[in-house]
Biopython code that builds the backbone (N, CA, C, O; Angstrom):
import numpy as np
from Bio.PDB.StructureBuilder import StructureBuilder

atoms = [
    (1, "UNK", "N", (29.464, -186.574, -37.798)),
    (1, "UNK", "CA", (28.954, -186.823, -39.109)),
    (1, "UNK", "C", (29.618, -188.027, -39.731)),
    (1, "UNK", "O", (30.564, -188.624, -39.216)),
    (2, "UNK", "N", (28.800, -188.469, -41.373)),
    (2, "UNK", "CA", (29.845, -189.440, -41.713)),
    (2, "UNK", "C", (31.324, -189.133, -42.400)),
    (2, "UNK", "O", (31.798, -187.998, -42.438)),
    (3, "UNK", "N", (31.938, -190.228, -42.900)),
    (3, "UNK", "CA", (32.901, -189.960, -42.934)),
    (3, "UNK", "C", (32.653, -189.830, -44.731)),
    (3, "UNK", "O", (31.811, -190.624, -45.151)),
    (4, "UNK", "N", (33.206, -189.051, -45.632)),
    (4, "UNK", "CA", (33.285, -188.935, -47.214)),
    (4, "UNK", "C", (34.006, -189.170, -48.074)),
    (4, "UNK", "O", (33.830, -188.993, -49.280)),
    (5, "UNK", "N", (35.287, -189.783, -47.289)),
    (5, "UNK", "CA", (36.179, -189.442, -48.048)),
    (5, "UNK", "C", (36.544, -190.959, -48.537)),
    (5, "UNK", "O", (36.375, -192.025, -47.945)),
    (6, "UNK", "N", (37.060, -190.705, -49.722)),
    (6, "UNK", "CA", (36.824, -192.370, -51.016)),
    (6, "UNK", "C", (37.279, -193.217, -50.156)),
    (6, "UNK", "O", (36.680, -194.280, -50.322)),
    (7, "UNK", "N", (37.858, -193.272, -49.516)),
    (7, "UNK", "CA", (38.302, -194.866, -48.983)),
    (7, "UNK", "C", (37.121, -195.267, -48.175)),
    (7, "UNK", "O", (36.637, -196.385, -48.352)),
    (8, "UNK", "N", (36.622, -194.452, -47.310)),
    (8, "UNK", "CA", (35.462, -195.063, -46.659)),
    (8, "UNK", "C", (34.071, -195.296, -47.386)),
    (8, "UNK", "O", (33.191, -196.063, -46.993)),
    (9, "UNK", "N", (34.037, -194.576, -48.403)),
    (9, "UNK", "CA", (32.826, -194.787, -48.957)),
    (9, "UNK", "C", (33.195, -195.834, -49.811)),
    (9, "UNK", "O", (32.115, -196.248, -50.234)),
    (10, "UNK", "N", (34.484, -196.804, -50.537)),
    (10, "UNK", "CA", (34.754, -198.082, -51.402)),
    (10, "UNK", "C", (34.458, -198.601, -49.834)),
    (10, "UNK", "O", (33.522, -199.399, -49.891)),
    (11, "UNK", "N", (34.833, -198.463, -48.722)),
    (11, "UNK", "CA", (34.428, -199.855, -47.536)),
    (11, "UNK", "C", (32.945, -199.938, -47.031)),
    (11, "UNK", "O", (32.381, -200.917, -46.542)),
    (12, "UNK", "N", (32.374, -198.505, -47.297)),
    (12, "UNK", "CA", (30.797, -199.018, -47.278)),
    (12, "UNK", "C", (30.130, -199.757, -48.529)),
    (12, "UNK", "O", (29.160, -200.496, -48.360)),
    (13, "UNK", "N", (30.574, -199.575, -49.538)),
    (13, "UNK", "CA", (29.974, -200.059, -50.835)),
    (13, "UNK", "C", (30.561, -201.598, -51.036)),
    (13, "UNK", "O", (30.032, -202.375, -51.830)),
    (14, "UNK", "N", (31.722, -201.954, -50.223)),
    (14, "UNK", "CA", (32.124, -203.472, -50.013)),
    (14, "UNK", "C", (31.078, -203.728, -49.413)),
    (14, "UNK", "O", (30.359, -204.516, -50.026)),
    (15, "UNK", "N", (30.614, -203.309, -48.252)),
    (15, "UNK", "CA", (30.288, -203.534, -47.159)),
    (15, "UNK", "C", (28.105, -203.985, -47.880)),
    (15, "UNK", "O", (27.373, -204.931, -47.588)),
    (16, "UNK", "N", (27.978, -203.346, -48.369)),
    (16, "UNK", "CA", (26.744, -203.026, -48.648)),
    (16, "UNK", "C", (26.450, -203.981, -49.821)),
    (16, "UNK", "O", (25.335, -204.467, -50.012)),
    (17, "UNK", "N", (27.613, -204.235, -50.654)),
    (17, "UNK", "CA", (27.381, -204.979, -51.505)),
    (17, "UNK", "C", (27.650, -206.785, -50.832)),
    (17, "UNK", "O", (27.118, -207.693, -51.470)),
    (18, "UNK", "N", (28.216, -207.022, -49.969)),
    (18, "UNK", "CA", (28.267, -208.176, -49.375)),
    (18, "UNK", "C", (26.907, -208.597, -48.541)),
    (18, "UNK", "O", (26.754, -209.747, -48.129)),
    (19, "UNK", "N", (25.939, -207.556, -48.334)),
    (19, "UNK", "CA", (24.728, -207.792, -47.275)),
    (19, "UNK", "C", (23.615, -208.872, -48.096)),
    (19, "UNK", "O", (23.482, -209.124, -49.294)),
    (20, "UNK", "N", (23.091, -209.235, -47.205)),
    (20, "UNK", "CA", (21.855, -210.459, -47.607)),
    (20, "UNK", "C", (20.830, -209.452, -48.064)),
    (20, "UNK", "O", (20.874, -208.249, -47.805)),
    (21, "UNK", "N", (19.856, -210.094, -48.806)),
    (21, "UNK", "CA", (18.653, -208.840, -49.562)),
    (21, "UNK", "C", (17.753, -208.820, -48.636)),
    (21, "UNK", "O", (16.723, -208.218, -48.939)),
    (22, "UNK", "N", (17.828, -209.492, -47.134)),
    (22, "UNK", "CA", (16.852, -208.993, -46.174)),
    (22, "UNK", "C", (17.365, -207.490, -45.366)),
    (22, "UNK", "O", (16.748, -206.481, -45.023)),
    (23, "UNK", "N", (18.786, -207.910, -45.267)),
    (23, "UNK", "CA", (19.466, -206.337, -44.583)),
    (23, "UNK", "C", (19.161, -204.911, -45.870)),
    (23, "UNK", "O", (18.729, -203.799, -45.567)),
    (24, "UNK", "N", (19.457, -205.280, -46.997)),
    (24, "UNK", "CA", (19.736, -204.396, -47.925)),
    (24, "UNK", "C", (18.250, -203.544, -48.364)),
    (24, "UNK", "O", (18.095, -202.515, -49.022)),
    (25, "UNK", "N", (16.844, -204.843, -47.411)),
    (25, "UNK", "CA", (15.212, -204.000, -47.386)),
    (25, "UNK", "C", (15.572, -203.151, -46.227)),
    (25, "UNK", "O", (15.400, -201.935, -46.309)),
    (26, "UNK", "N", (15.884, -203.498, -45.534)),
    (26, "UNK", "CA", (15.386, -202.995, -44.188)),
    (26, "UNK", "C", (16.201, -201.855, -44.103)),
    (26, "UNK", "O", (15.750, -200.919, -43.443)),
    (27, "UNK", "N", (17.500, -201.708, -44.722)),
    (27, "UNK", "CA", (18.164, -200.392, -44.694)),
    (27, "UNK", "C", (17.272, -199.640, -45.662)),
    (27, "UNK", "O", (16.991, -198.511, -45.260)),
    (28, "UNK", "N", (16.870, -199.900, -46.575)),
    (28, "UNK", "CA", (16.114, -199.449, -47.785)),
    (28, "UNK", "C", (14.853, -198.562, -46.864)),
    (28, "UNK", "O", (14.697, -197.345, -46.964)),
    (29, "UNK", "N", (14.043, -199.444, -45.993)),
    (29, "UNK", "CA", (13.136, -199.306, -45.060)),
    (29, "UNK", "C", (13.724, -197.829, -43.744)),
    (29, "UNK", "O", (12.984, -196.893, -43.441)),
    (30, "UNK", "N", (14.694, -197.956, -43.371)),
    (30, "UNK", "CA", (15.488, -196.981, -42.543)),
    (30, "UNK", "C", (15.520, -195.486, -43.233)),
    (30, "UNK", "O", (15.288, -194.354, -42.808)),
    (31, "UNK", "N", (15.874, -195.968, -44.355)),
    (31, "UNK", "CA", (15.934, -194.423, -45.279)),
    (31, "UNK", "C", (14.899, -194.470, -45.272)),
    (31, "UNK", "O", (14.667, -194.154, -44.105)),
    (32, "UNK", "N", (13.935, -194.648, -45.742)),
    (32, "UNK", "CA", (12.873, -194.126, -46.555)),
    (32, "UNK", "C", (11.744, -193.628, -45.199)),
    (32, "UNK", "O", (10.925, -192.726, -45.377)),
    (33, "UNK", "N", (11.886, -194.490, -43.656)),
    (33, "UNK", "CA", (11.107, -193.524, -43.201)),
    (33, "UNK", "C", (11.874, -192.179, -42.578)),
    (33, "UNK", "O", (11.194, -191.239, -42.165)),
    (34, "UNK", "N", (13.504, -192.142, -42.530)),
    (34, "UNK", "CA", (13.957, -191.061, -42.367)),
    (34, "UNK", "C", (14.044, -190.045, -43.536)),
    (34, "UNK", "O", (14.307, -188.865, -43.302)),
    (35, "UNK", "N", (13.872, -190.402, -44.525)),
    (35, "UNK", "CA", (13.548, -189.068, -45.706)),
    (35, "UNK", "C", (12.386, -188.634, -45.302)),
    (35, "UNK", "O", (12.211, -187.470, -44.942)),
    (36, "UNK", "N", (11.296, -189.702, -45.325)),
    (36, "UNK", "CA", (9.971, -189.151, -44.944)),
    (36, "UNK", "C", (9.473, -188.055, -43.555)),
    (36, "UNK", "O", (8.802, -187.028, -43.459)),
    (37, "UNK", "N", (10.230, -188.950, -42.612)),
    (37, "UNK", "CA", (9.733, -187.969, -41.213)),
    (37, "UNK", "C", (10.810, -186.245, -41.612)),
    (37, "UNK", "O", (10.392, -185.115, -41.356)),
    (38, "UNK", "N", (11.563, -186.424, -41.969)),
    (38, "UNK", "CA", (12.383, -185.405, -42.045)),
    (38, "UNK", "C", (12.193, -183.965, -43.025)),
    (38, "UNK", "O", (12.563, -182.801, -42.876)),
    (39, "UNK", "N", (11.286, -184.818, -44.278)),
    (39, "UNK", "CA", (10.620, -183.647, -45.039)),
    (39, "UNK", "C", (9.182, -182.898, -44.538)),
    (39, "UNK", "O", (8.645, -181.819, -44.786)),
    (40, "UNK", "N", (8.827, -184.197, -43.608)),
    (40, "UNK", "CA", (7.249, -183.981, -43.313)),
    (40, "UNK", "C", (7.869, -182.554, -42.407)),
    (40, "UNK", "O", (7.599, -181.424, -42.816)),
    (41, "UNK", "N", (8.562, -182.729, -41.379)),
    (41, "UNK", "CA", (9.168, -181.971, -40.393)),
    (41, "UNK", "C", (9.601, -180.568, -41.666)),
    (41, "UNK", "O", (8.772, -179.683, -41.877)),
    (42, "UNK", "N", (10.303, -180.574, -42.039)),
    (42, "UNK", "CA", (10.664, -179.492, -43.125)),
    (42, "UNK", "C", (9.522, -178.890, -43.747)),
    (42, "UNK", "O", (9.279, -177.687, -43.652)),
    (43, "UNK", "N", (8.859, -179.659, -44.344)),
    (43, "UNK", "CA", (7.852, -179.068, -44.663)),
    (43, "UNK", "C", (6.457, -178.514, -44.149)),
    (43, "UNK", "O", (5.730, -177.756, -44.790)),
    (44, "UNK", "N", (6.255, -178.929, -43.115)),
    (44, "UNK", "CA", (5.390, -178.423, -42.207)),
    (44, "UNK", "C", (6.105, -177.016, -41.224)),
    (44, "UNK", "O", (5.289, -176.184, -40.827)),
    (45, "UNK", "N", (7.268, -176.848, -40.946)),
    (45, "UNK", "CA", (8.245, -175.678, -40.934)),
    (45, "UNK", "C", (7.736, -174.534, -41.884)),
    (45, "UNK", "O", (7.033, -173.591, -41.520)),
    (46, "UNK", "N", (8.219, -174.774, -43.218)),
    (46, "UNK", "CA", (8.487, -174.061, -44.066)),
    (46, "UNK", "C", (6.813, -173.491, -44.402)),
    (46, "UNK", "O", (6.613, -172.299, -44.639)),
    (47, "UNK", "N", (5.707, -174.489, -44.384)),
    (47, "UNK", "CA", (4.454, -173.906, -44.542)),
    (47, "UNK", "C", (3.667, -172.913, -43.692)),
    (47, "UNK", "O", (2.877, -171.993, -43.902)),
    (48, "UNK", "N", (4.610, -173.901, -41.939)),
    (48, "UNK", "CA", (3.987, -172.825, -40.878)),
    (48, "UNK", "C", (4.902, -171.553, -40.876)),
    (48, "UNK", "O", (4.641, -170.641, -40.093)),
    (49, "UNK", "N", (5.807, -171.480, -41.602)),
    (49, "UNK", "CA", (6.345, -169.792, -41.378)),
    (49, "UNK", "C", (5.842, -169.281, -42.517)),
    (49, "UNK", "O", (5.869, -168.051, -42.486)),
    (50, "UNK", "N", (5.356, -169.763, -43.597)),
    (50, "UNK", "CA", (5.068, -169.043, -44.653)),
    (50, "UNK", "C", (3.629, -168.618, -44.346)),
    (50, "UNK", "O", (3.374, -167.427, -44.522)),
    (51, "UNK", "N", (2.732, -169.358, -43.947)),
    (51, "UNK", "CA", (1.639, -168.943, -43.485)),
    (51, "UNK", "C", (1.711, -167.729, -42.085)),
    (51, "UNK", "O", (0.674, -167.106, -41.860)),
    (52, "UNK", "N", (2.814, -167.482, -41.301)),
    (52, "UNK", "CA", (2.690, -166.363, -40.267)),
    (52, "UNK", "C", (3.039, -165.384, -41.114)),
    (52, "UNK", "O", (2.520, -164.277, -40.972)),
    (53, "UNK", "N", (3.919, -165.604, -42.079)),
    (53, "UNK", "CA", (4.122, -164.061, -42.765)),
    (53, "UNK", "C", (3.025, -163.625, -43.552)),
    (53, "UNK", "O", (2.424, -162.577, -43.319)),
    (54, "UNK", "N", (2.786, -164.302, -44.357)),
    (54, "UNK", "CA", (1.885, -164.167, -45.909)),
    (54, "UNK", "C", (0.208, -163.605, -45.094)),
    (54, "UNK", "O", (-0.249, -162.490, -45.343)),
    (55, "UNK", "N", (-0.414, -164.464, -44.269)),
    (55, "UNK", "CA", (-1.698, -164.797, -43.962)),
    (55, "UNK", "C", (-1.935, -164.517, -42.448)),
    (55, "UNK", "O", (-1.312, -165.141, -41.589)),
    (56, "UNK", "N", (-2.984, -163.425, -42.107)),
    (56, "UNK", "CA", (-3.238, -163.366, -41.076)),
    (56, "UNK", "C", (-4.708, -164.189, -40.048)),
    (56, "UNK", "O", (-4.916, -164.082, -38.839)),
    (57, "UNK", "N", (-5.599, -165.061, -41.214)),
    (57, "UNK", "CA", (-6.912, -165.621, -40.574)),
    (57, "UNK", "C", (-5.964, -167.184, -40.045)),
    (57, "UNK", "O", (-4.902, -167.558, -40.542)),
    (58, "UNK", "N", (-6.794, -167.926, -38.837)),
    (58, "UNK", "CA", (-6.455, -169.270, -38.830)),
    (58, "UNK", "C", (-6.317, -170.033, -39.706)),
    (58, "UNK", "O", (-5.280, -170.692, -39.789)),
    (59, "UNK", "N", (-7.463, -170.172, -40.725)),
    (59, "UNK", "CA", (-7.952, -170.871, -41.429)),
    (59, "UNK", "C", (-6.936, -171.218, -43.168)),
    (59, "UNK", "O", (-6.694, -172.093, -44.000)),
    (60, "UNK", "N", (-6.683, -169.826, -42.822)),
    (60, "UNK", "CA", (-5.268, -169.832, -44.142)),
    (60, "UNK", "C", (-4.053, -170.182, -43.618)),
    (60, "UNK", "O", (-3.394, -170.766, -44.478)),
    (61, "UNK", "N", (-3.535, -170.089, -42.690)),
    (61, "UNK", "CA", (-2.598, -170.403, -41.803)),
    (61, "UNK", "C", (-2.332, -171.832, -41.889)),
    (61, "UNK", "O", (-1.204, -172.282, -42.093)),
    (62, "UNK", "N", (-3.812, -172.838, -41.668)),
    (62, "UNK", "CA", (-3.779, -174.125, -41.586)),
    (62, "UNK", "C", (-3.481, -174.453, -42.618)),
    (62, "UNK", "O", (-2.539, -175.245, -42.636)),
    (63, "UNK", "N", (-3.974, -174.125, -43.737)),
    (63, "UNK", "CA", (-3.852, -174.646, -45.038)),
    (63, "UNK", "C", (-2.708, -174.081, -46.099)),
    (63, "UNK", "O", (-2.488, -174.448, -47.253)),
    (64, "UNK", "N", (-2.072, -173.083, -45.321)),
    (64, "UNK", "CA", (-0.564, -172.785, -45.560)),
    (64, "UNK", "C", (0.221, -174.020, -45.228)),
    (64, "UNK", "O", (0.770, -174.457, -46.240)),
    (65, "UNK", "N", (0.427, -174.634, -44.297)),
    (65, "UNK", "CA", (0.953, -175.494, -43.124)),
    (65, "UNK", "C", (0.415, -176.644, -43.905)),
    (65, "UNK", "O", (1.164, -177.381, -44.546)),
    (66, "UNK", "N", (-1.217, -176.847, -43.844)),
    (66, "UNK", "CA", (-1.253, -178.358, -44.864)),
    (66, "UNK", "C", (-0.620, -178.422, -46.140)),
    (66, "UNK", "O", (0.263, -179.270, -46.266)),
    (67, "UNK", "N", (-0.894, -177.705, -47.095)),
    (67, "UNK", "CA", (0.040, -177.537, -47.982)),
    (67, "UNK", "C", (1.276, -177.940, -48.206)),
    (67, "UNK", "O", (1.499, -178.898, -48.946)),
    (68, "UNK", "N", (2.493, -177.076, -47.433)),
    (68, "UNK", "CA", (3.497, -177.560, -47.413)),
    (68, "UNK", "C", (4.183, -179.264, -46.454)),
    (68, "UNK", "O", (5.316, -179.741, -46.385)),
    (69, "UNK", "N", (2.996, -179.665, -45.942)),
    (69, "UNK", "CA", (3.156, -180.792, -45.421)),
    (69, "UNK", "C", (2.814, -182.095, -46.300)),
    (69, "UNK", "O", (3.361, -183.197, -46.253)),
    (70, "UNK", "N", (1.564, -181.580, -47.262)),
    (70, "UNK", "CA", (1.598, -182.519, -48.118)),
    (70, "UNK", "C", (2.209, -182.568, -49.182)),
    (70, "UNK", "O", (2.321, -183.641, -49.775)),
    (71, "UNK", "N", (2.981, -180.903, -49.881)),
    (71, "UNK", "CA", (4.407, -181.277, -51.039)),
    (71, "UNK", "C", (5.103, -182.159, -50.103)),
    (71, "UNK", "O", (5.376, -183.307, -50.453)),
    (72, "UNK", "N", (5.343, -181.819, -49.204)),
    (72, "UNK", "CA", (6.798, -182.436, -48.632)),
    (72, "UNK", "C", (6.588, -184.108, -48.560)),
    (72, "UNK", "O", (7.498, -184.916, -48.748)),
    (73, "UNK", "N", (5.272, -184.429, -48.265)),
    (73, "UNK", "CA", (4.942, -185.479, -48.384)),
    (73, "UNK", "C", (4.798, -186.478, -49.885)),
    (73, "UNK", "O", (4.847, -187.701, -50.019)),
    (74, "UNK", "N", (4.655, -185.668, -50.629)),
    (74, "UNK", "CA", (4.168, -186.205, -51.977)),
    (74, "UNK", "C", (6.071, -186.761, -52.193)),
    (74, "UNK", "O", (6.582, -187.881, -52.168)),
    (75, "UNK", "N", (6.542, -185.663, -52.351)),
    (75, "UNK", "CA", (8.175, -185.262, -52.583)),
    (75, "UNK", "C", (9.124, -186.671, -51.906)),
    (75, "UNK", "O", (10.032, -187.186, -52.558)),
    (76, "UNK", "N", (8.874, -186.975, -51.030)),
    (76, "UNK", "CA", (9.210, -187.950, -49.724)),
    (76, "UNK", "C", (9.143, -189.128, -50.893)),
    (76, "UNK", "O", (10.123, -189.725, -51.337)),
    (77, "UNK", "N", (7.499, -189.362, -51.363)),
    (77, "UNK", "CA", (6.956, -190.815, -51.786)),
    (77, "UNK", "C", (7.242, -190.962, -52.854)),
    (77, "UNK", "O", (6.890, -192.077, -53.239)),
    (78, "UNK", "N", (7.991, -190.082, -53.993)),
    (78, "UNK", "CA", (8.525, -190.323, -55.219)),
    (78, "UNK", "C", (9.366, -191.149, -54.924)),
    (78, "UNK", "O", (9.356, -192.380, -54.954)),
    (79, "UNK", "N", (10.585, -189.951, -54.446)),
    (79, "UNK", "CA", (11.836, -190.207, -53.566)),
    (79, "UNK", "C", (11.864, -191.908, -53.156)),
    (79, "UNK", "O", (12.577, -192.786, -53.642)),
    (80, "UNK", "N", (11.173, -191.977, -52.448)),
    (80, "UNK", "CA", (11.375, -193.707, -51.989)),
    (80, "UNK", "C", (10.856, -194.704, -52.852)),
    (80, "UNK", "O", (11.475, -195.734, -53.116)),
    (81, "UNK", "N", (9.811, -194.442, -53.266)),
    (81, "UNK", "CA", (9.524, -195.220, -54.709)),
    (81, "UNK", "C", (10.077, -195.718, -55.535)),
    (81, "UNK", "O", (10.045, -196.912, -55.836)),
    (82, "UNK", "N", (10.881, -194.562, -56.201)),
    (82, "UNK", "CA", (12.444, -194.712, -56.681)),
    (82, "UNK", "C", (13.101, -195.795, -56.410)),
    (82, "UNK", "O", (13.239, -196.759, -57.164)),
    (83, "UNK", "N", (13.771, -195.598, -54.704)),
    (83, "UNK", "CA", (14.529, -196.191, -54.221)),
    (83, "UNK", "C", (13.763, -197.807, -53.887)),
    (83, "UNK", "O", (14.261, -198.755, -53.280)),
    (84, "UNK", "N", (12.811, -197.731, -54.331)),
    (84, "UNK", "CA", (12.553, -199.331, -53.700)),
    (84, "UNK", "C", (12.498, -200.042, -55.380)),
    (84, "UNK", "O", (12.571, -201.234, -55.679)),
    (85, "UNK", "N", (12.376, -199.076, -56.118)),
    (85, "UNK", "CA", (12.255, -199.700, -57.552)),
    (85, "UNK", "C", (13.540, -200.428, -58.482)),
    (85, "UNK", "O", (13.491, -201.056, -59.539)),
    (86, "UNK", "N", (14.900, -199.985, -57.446)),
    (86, "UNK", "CA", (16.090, -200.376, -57.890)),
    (86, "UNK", "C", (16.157, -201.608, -57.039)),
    (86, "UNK", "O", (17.266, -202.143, -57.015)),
    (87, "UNK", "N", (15.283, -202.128, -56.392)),
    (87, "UNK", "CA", (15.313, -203.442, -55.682)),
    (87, "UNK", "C", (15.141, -204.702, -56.712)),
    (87, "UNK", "O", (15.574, -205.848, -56.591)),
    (88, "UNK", "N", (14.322, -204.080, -57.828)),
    (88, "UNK", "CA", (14.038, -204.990, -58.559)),
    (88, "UNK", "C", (12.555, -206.099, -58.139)),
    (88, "UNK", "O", (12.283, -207.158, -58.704)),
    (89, "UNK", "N", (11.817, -205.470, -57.047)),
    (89, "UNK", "CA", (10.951, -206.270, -56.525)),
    (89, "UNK", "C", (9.461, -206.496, -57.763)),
    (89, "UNK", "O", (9.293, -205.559, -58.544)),
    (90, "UNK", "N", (8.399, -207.815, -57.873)),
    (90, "UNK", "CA", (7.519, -207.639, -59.206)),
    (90, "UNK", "C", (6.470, -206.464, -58.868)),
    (90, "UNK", "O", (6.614, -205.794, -57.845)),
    (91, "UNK", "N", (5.637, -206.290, -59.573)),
    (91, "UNK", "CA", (4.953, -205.043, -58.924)),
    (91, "UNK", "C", (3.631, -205.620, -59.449)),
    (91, "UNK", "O", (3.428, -206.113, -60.559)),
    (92, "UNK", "N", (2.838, -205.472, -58.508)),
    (92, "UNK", "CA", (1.598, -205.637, -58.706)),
    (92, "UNK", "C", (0.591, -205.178, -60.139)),
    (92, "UNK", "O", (0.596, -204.038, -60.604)),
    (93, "UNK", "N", (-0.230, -206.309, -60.683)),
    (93, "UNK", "CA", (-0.711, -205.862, -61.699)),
    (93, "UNK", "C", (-1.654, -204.656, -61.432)),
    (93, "UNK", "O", (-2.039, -204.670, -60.262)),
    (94, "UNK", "N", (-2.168, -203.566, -62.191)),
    (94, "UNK", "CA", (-3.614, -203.195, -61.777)),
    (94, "UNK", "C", (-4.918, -203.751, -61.754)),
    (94, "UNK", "O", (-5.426, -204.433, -62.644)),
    (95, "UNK", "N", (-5.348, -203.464, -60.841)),
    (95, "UNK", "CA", (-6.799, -204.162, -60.790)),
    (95, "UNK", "C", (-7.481, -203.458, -61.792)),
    (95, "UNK", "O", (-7.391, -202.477, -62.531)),
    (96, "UNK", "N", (-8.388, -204.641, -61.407)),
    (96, "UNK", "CA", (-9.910, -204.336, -63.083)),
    (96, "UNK", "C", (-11.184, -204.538, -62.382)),
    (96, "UNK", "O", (-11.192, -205.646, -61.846)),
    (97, "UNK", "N", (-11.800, -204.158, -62.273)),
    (97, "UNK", "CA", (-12.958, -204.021, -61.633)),
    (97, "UNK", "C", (-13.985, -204.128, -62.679)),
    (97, "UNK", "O", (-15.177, -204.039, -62.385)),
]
sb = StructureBuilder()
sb.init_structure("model")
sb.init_model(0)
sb.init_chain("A")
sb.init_seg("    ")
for serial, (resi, resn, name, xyz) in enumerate(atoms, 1):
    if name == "N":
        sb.init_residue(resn, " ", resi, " ")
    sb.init_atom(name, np.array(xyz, "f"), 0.0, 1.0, " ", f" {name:<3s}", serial, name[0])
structure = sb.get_structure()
C-alpha cells in the first residue's frame, strides 16, 4: 500500500506541485478512469447481489444490476467533474439552437 505518514505525503505534494500541467492532466486522467472502473465494478456487485436476494424473475435481476451500475456510474462522473474543475480549465459555453 501507500505510504501515509506526513513526511511522505509533504514529498508527494513537493513532488506534485513541481509537475508540468501536462503530467498534473494525465494523473488527473489516471484517477478519474480508476474511480470510474472501480465503482462501475462495485456497483454492478452490489446491484447483482441485491437483485439475487430481493428478486427472483431475470428481468428484475437485470435491472437490479442496471441500476446499481448506473448510481455507481452517475456517482463516478460528479466525482471527476469535480476533480477536473480544480484544473481551472474554460468551459464551454451552452449551445443555442
Amino acid at each position: 500500500g501507500r505510504s501515509r505518514s506526513p513526511a511522505a505525503l509533504r514529498a508527494r505534494a513537493s513532488v506534485m506541485a513541481t509537475r508540468p500541467p501536462e503530467l498534473s492532466m494525465d494523473a488527473k486522467w489516471e484517477a478519474a478512469i480508476d474511480l470510474t472502473l472501480r465503482r462501475l465494478v462495485y456497483g454492478s456487485l452490489a446491484g447483482g447481489a441485491a437483485g439475487l436476494l430481493l428478486f427472483r424473475g431475470a428481468g428484475s435481476r437485470s435491472a437490479t444490476l442496471a441500476f446499481g451500475a448506473g448510481a455507481a456510474l452517475g456517482s463516478a462522473y460528479t466525482d471527476c467533474a469535480r476533480q477536473f474543475e480544480s484544473l481551472g480549465l474554460p468551459k464551454l459555453p451552452p449551445r443555442v439552437d
